[in-house]
N, C-alpha and C positions, 0 to 999 in steps of 0.2 A: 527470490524475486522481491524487487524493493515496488509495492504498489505507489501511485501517484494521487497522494489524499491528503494531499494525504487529506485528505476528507477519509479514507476508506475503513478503511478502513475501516476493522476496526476491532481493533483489540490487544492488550497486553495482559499477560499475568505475570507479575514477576513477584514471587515467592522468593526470599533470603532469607536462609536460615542461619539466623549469625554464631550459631554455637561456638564456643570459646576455643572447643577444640578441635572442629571441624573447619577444614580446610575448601569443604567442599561449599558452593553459589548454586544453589539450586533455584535456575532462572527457568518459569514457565513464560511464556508469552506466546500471545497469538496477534496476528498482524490482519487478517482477513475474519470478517464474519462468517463462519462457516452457516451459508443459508439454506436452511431444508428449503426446498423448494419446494410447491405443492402443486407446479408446472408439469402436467406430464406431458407435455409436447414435448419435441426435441425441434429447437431452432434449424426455419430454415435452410436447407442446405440446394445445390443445386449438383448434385456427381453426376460424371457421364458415368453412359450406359457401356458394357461390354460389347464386345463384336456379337455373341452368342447370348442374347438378353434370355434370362429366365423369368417369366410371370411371378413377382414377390407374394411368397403365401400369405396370407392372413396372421396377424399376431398369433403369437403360441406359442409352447416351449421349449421350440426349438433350439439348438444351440446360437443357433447368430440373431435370434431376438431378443436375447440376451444381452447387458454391457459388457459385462466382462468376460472375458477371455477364457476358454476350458484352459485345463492344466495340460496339455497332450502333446503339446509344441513347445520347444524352450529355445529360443533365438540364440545362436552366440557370435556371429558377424553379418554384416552387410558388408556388399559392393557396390556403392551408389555415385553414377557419373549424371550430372545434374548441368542443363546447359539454361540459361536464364537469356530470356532474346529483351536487350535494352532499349528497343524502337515496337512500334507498334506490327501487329500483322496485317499484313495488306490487304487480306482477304477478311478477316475478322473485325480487324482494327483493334484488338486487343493485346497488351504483352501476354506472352507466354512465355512457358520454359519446356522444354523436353528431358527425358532421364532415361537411362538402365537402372535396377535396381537387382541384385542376385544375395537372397538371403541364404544361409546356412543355419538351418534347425536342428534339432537332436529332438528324437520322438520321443516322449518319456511313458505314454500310453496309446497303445493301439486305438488309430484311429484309422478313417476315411475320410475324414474333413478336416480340409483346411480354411482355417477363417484370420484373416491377415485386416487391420483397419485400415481404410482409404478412404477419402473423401474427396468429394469433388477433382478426382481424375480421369481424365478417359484412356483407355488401356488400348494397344496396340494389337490387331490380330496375329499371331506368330503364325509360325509353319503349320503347327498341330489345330490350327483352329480354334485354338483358347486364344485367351488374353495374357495364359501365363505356362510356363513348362516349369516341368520338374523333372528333376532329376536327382539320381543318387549320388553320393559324396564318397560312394566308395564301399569297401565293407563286401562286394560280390552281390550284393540285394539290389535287383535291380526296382525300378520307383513304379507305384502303379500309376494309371494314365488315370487322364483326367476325364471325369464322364460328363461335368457342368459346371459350371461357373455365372455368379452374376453378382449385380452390386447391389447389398441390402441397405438402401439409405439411410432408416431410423437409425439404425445401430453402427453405421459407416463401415460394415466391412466388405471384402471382397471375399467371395462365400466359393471355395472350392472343391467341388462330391470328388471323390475318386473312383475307381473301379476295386479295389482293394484296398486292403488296410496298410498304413504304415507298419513300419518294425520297430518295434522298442530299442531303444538305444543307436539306433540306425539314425545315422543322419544325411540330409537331403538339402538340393538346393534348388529354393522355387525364383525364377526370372520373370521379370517383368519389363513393361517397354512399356510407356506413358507420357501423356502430357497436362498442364496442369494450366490455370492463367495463375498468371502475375499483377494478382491485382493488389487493389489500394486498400486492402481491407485489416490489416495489419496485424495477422496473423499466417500462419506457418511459413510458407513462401512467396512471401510480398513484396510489393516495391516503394519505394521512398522517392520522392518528387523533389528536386529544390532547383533555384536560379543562382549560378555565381555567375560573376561580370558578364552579364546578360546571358547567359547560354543556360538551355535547361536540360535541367542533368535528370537522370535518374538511378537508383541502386536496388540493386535486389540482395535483400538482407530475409533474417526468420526471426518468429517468435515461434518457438513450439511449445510451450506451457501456458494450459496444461496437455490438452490433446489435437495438438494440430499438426506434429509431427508428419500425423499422415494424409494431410491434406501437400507435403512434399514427396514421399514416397512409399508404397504399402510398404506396413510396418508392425509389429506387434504392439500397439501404443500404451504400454503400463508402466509404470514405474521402478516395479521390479522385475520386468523384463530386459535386464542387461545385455549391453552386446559390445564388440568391436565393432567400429565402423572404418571402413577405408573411400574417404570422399575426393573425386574429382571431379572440378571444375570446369567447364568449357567457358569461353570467354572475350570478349571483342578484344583488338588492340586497344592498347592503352587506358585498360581498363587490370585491376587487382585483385584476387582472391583470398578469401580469408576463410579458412574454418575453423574448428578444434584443434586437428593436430598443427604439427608443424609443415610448411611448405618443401615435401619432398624432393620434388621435380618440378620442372615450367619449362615451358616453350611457349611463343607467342600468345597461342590461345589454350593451353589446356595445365590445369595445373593439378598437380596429385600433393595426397596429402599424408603425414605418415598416418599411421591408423593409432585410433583413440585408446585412452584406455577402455574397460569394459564400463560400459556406462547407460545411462537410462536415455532414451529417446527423447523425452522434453527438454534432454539437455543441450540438443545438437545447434548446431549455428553455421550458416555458409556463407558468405555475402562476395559480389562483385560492384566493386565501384572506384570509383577513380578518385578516393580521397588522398589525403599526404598522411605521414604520421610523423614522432617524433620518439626516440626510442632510447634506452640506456643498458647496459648489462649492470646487472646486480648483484655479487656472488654466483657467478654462471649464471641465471635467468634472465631470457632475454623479455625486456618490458618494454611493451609498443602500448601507444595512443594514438587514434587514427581517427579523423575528421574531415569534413571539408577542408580541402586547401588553403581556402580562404581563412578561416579559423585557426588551421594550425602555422600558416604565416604568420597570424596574430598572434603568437604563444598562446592561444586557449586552452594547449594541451598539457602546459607546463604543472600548472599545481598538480593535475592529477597525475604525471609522470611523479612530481617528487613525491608526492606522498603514500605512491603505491609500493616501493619497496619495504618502509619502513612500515608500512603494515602488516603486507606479504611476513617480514620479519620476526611482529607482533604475537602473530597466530601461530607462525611455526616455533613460537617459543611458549605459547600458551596449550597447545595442542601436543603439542614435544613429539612432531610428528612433521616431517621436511614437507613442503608445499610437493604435491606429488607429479606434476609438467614439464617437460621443458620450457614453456616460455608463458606469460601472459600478457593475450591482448584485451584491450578495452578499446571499446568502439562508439562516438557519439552520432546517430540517425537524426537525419528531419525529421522524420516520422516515426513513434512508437509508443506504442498505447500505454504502458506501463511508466515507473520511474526506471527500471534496470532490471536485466535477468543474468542467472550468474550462467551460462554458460559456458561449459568446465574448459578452460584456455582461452575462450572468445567473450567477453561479459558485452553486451548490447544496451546502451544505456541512450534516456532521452540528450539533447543538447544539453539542456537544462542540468541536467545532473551529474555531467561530467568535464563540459567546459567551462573554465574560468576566466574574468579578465578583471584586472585591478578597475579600470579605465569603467565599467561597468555593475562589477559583481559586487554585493554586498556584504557582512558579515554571515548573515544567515546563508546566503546563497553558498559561502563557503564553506558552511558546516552542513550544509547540507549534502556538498558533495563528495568531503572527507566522510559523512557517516554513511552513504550509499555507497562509494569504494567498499567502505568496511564491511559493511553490509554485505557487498557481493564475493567480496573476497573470502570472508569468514563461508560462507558457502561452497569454497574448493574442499573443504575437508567437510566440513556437516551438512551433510546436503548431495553434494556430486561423489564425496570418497564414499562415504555413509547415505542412502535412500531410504526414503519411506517406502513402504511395500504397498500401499495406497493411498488417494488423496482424503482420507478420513483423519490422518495424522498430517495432515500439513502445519500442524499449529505445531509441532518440534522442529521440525524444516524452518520454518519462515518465525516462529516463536524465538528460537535462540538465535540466530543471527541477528534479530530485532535488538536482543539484548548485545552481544558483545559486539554491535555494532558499534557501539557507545565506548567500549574497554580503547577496541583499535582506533579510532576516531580523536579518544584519549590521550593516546601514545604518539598518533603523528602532531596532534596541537595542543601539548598538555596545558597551557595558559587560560585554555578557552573554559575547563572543567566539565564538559560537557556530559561527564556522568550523573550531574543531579538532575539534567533535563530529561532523563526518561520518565520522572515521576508527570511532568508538566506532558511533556510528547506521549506519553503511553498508556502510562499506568489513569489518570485521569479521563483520558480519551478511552480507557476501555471498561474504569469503572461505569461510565456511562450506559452503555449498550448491554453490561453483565447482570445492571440492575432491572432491569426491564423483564416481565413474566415471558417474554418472547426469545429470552437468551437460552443458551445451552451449555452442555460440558463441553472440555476442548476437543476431548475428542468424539467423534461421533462413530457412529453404526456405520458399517462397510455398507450398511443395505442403503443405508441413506445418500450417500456419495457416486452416485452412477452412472448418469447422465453427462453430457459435457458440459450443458449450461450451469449445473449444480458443480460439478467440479472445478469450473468457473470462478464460481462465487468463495468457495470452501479456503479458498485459497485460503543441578540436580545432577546436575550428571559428576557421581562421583568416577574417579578414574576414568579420563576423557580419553586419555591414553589406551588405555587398556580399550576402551569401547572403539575408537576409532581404529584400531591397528588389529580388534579382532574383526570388525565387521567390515574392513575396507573394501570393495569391489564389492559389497552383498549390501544387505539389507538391515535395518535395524530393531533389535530386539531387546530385551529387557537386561540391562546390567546396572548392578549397583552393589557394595560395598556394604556392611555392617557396620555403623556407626552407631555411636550414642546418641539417640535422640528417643524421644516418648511412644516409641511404635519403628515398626522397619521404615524401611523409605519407600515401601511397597503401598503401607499401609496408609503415608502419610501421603504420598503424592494421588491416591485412591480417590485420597475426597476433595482434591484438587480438580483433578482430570476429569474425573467421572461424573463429578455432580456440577450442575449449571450454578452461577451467580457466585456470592461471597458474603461473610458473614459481615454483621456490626455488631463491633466489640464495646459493652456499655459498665464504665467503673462508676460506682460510688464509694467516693472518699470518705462521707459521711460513715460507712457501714467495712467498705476494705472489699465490696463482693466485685467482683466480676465475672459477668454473662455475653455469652453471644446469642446471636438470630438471626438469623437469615435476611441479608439486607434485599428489598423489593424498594421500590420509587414508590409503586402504587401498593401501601401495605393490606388492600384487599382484593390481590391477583389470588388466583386462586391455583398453586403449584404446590410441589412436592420443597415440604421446608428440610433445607443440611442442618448437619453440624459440618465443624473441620476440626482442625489440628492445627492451632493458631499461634505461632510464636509471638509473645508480649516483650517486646523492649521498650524500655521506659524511662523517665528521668523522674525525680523529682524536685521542689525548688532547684530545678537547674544542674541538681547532679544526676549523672545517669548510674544507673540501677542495673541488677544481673537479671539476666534474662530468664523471662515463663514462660510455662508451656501452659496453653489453653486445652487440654484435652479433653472434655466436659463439656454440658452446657453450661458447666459455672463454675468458679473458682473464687479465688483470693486474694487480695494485698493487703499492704500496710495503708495505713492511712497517712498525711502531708499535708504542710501549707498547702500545694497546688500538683499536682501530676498530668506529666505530659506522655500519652503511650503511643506505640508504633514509632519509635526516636527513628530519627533519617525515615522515613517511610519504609523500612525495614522486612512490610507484610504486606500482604493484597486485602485491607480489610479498613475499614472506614472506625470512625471513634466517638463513643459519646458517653457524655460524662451527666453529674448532678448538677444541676443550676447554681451550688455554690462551688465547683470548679471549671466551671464556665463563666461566673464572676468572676474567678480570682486570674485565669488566665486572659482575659478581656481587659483585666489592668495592670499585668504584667505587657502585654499588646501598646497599649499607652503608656507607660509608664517605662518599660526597659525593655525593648521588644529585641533586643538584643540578648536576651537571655534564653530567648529559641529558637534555636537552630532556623536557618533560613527556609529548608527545606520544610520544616515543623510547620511554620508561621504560615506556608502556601497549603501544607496540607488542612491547617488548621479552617483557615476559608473553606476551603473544596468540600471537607467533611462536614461543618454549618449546613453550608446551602444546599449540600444534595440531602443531609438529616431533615431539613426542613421539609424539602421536598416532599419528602416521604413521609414527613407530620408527626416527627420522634420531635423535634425542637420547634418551636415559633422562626417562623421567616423572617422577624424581626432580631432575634441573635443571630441567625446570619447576617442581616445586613451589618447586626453592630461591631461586627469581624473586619468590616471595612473602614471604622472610625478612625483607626489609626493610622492608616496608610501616607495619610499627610506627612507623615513626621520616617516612614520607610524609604528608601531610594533604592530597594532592591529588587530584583526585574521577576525573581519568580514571584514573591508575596503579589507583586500587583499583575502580574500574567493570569496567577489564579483567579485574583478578584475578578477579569475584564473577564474571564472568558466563563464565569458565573452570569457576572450581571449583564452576558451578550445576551443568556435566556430572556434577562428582564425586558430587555433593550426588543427583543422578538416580541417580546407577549407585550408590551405598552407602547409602542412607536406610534401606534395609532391609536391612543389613547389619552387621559387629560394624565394618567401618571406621568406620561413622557416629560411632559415641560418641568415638574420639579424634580425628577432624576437627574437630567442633564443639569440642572442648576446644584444639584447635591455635587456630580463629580465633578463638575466644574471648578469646583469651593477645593474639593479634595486634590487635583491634580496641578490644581497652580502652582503651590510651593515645590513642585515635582518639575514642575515646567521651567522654574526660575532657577530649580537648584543646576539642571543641562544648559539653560542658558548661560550660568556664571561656569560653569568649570567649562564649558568651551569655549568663551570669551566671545560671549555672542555669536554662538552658532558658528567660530568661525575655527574649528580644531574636534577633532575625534575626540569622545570619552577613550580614555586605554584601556577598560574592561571589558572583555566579550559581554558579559551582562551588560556592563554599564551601557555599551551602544544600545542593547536590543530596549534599555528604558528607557532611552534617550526617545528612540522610534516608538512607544507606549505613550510616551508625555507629550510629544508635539501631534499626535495622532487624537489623541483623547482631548487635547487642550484645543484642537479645530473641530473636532467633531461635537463639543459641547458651547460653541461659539464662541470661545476665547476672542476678543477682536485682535489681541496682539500675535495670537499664532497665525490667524487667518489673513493678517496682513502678510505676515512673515510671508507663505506658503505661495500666496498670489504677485508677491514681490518676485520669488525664486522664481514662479514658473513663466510669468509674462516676460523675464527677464530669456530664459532659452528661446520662447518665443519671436525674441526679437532677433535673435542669432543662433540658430536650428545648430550649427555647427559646434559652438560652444554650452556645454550644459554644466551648469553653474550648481547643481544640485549633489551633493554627493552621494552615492550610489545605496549609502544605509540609509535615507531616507527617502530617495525616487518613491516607493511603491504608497508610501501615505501622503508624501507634496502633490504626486499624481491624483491621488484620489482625489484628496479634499480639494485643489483646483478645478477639478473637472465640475466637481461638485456643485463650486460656483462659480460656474463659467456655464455658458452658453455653444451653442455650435460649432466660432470659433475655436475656441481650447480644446470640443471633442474633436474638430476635421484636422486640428495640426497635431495632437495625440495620433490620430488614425495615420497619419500620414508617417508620422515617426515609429511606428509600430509595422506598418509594409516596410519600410526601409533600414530596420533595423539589424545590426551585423551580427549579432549574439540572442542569440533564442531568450535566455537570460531578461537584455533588457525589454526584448519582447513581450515577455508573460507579465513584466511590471507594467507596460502599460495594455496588454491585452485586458489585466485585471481592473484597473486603474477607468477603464472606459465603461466598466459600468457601473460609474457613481454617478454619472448625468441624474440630473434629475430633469431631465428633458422627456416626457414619455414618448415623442417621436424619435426621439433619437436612440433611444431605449430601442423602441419595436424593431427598427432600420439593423440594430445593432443582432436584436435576435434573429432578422430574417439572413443575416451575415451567414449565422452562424452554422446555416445546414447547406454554405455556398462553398466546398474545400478549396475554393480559386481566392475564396475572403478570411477565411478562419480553418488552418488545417484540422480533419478528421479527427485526429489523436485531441484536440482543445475542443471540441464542439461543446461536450456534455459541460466540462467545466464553465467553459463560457456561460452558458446560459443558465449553471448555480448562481456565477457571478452577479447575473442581473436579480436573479430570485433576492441575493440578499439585500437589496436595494430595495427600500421600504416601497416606491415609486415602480419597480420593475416585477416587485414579487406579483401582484395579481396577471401582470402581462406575460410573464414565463410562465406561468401557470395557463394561462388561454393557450400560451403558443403549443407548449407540451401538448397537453390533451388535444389539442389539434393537429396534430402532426407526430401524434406516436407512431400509430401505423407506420409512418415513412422511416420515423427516427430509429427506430427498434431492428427494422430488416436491414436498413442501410450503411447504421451504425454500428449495429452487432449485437446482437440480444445477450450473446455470453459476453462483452465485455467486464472486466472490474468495473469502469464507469457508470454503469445501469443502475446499482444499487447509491450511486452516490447523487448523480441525478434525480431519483426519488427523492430520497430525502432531501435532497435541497432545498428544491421547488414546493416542499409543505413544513417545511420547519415551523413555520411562523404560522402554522393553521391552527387558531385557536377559537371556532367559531363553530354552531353548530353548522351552519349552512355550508363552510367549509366542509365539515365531517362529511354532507351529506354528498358534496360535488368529491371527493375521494374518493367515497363508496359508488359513486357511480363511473367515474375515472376507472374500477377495479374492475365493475359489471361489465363496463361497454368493452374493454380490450382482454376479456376471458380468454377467445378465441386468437388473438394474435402472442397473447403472454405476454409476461417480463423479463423474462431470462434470469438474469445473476437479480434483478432490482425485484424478484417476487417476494423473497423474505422483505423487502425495504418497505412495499407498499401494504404489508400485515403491520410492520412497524409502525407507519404513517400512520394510520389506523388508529392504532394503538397511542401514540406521541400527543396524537389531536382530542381524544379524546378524555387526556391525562391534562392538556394541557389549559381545556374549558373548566375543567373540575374545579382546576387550580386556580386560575384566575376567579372564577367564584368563592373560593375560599379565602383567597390573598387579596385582591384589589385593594379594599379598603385600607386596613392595614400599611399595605405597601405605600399606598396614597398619601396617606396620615405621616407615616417614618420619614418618608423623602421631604414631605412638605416641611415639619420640623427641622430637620439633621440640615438641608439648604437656606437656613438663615445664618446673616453673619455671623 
């Protein structure tokens, strides 16, 4: 699953171990904060009751008070026919859907109980007076009867006593007859809202990851609970069915499907709607893209048609193991709360991430949706071939897809390079969150992972072959190969996995020693300090060196003019040196900044300002990291810097540092500014470099936002000009989301109601989110407010955009205090309504208190945490101990830094 953050996020480890003779990339990465949660509620839920209610006992330890599942049932198909009503009920006024469901189990220990997860469905009285029958599969054993049933909510199952025991190895089939709504909530079996040429449509699509499976039919809902499924569909005229397998049979209204391979429940997907697609064979695989009509009239579908084989291609040549389907679809929703889920033949992805249009989409938007194909595709084989046995290990699930989503992403656009961006997209984003005393190992305790809200949130390999072809249709367990390295791979990936955070690695040249420590932000948390097992690639003046192994807390090199370690970001580990090799490479930076590697030169930044942070260096040699930038034209070195001094930009916007900041980057960005305006001959032609465009979008964004008057004319020329002919938009589509901004910015009402206006009417989701974002730069605070109260109306701001929306206004220096009023005023509503398990909850936290750097802030948090003890946070309760924790890290620091910081910008911003 590809989360939508990408705020979320949050986490990458990507461990390479370059050895000379190892063949093998041994990529950790985790993509979701896995968050202990210290909620022990279980969110809201509403299930019907059975025909035959039983009085739910009291907590205990019992087997269904329990999360997880006894061992005594082992599922190996379903038969589930599944009918979705596309109009309201007349007597409810709600959609609904109706089902049969008929599982086949194999008893693997005598039991009397059956406990199947169900949520929020109400069961059908059958002949025998239960909700469900059983019966035998054969064998001569006939099934014992059922003596009760009823539905345990905390735990969501459907709780079945017998009158006798199962028979071991005997298998049985239990039927059900159920109904469910089809709501808006965008999870398991839901529905999708949208308007084409004024008629309003609806679709019933699923998300069933991580457990809501059974909120469409009882089900065993665990990950390494595999099964076959055989699904049909019931279905209006002129309306389509899609699931996993392939389209076996159809008539008018019922369409059967062939049966799955054996596969996990959160993988399933069914949908009816009356979109178009557009399709190709590929080497025998047949490859569909299916959208609104309207959309794929527009060719929206086209880039991700061509670029899906040649990835599918990628993998099966990376994996050395055929794509194991007959066919794949991908499918783009109005509605869906995530960025894509790889559902094994069926992937469900937002608009956003899988339609393109020249006419619209930007650079990034393009790479964004070549790396979530990849993404989701790379997940038919690790992930759907290959399962985690539980959600404690989702960081190798969603971890290596993160990574070679970048390989295949690579192969279909190799021009773009897009392999050095996981150090900026990942690895950076997750050094952030690993340094923090509130971070963890990747993997965590099975005890810890239980709940649905926390499973929620939770969301190397040599011979890939050999692992995926022995584990196909099972589960994943421990293989690896003997290679040369300073310890097994057992040993080495131990203090990876196992232990929370990552080291900093510190040389001095002066002496040749080098040491690690345990990197912390705040060097007096008080946690359990590692070591690791640190691979040292290195260069020296500029030539690179053979590689160390860090196995110790200390070791050795040679000494040099100047030494650069971690060459290509090669490690998961931050670098620091003696102040006279921090002189000598701060004048190789000015001087020939071409002598390190690009990737080097961005890490170089990254590692300053978070060292500082942490008070191993002066905050003032990070800023001096930024001196040179003037004379750099390269998009990661100044990516890294902006998204450093976006902290400073948080902690002084409202403060006297802000005015000679912006006057320091101002000074810095210009010749950056001039250099995009002359090679496009005034703004009027693309840069031809994937980077180059995305610095191009850097320099006129930085050059307005630090009042440039020449960019700021530029920007309010473009947009007054669309303005005056809605129909023609004069702006090219890599630059919309920052001419949006910074117009909005200064402009007035007008610019935000024909933004609004062009944001309802817009034909591609796409350029929708440019200016859904783009409307909270007002610096209008009523139209700010207007904008938040939009935001909980799904008729003004769909569901799936609520939360981000109102990050949006947070980071708006004008809207931060007001999203923060509206929040704590309207959690209660936003948390039940919204979804307390969604991904978005913990991203929402944090958003809304980034910038809290006050005590009085700290103190309205801590009571933000007080007052909603009783309603929870769901996935956002790890966020709001973070918060906590950020704000209170973050007043330290400004008392320690201001001055200083005041002082440097004031100087470095004269001519």
């Amino acid at each position: 699953m590809k989360g939508f953050y990408i705020s979320k996020p949050v986490g990458v480890v990507a461990i390479i171990l370059g050895v000379g003779a190892l063949a093998t990339i041994i990529a950790l990465s985790v993509v979701y904060d896995q968050e202990k949660s210290k909620n022990n509620e279980v969110s809201p839920t509403n299930g019907g009751t059975t025909s035959n209610p039983i009085t739910t006992p009291t907590p205990s330890n019992e087997p269904w008070d329990k999360y997880r599942l006894p061992t005594s049932l082992v599922p190996d198909q379903y038969h589930v026919t599944l009918w979705p009503r596309l109009t309201r009920n007349e007597t409810t006024g709600l959609y609904i859907f109706t089902g049969k469901s008929t599982v086949e189990f194999v008893c693997a220990e005598e039991t009397d109980l059956i406990l199947i997860h169900s949520n929020k469905l109400n069961y059908t009285t059958l002949e025998n007076g239960h909700s469900a029958r059983l019966t035998s599969a054969g064998g001569g054993v006939a099934a014992p009867s059922i003596k009760h049933s009823w539905l345990k909510i905390e735990t969501q199952y459907l709780v079945i006593q017998l009158d006798g025991k199962l028979v071991k190895d005997q298998r049985y089939h239990l039927y059900t007859e159920f109904t469910g709504e089809l709501a808006d909530d965008l999870g398991g079996f839901y529905r999708s809202e949208y308007t084409e040429n004024g008629v309003d449509k609806v679709v019933a699509t699923t998300q069933m990851q991580p457990t809501d499976a059974r909120k469409a039919f009882p089900c065993f809902d665990e990950p390494a609970m595999k099964a076959v499924f055989y699904i049909t569909l019931i279905h209006q005229h002129g309306t389509i069915a899609l699931s996993n397998g392939m389209e076996n049979s159809q008539n008018v209204l019922v369409t059967a499907f062939a049966p799955t391979k054996k596969m996990s429940t959160y993988l399933l997907a069914f949908i009816v709607s009356d979109f178009g697609f557009v399709s190709e064979i590929t080497e025998g695989l047949l490859i569909r893209i299916y959208a609104r009509k309207n959309a794929i009239a527009a060719n929206q579908g086209e880039y991700a048609l061509n670029v899906t084989g040649p990835i599918l291609k990628f993998f099966e040549d990376y994996y050395n193991a055929s794509y194991p389907l007959p066919k794949s679809d991908q499918i783009a929703l109005p509605d869906f709360n995530a960025g894509a889920m790889e559902n094994w033949g069926l992937i469900t992805y937002r608009e956003t991430a899988l339609l393109y249009d020249t006419e619209f989409s930007s650079n990034s938007n393009k790479e964004r949706i070549a790396s979530i194909i990849s993404h989701e595709l790379a997940h038919m084989w690790f992930g759907n071939l290959v399962t985690l046995r539980w959600w404690n290990d989702l960081w190798l699930n969603e971890g290596f897809a993160s990574y070679v989503e970048y390989l295949g992403a690579d192969y279909a656009e190799p021009s773009w390079n897009v392999k050095d961006l996981i150090v900026l997209s990942d690895v950076h984003r997750v050094f952030a969150v690993d340094a923090l005393a509130s971070s963890h190992p990747l993997s965590s305790n099975v005890d810890d992972i239980q709940k649905p809200p926390i499973i929620t949130s939770n969301s190397c390999l040599s011979g890939l072959q050999t692992y995926l072809n022995k584990f196909a249709y099972g589960n994943t367990a421990a293989v690896a190969n003997s290679v040369a390295l300073p310890g097994t791979v057992h040993t080495i990936m131990n203090r990876w996995v196992l232990q929370m955070g990552f080291p900093v690695v510190t040389i001095d040249t002066t002496t040749g020693a080098i040491h690690q420590k345990h990197f912390l932000l705040d060097p007096e948390s008080n946690v359990t300090v590692y070591e690791w097992i640190v691979p040292i690639r290195w260069m020296k003046t500029g030539n690179p060196q053979a590689q160390k192994w860090l196995v110790k807390k200390t070791g050795r090199t040679s000494g040099a003019d100047w030494v650069l370690a971690n060459l290509n970001v090669s490690g998961y580990y931050r670098v620091n040196y003696d102040q006279g090799n921090w002189d000598k490479l701060l004048d190789v930076l000015n001087n020939s900044h071409q002598l390190i590697p690009v990737i080097n030169r961005a890490q170089l930044v990254d590692d300053a300002f978070n060292l500082a942070r942490a008070k191993i260096i002066k905050t003032v040699l990070a800023l001096d990291t930024t001196k040179y930038l003037s004379k750099d034209m390269e998009y990661m070195p100044w990516e890294s810097a902006l998204d450093n001094l976006d902290y400073f930009s948080l902690m002084f916007d409202r403060s006297e540092v802000y005015g000679p900041m912006q006057a320091y980057l101002k000074k810095q960005v210009t010749p950056v500014f001039n250099y995009y305006k002359e090679i496009t001959g005034n703004w009027t032609k693309v840069p031809d470099g994937h980077m180059e465009q995305y610095n191009q979008v850097n320099a006129i964004s930085l050059a307005c936002r630090t009042g440039m008057e020449e960019c700021q004319t530029l920007i309010k020329t473009w947009f007054s000009a669309w303005m005056s002919n809605p129909e023609t938009n004069p702006i090219h589509p890599n630059l919309r989301s920052t001419v949006y901004c910074n117009a909005i910015a200064a402009g007035g009402d007008k610019e935000w109601d024909f933004a609004w206006k062009q944001f309802k009417n817009a034909a591609i989701a796409i350029e929708a989110d440019k200016l859904r974002s783009a409307l909270a730069c007002t610096k209008q605070p009523w139209l700010l407010n207007r904008y938040l109260e939009y935001t909980l109306d799904p008729n003004m701001i769909r569901k799936q955009d609520a939360t981000s929306t109102i990050v949006y206004i947070a980071q708006n220096v004008v809207g931060q205090s007001l999203a923060w009023d509206f929040v704590r005023a309207r959690w209660s509503y936003i948390f039940t309504q919204y979804g307390g398990g969604s991904f978005s909850f913990s991203n929402l936290v944090n958003g809304v208190t980034e910038r809290f750097s006050t005590e009085f802030e700290l103190q309205q948090l801590k009571q933000f945490k007080a007052d909603n003890a009783e309603v929870g946070f769901g996935s956002g309760t790890l966020a709001v101990e973070q918060s906590i924790e950020r704000t209170i890290a973050n007043i330290k620091w400004i008392s320690e830094n201001e001055k200083e910081i005041l002082d440097w910008f004031t100087a470095e911003a004269k001519p």
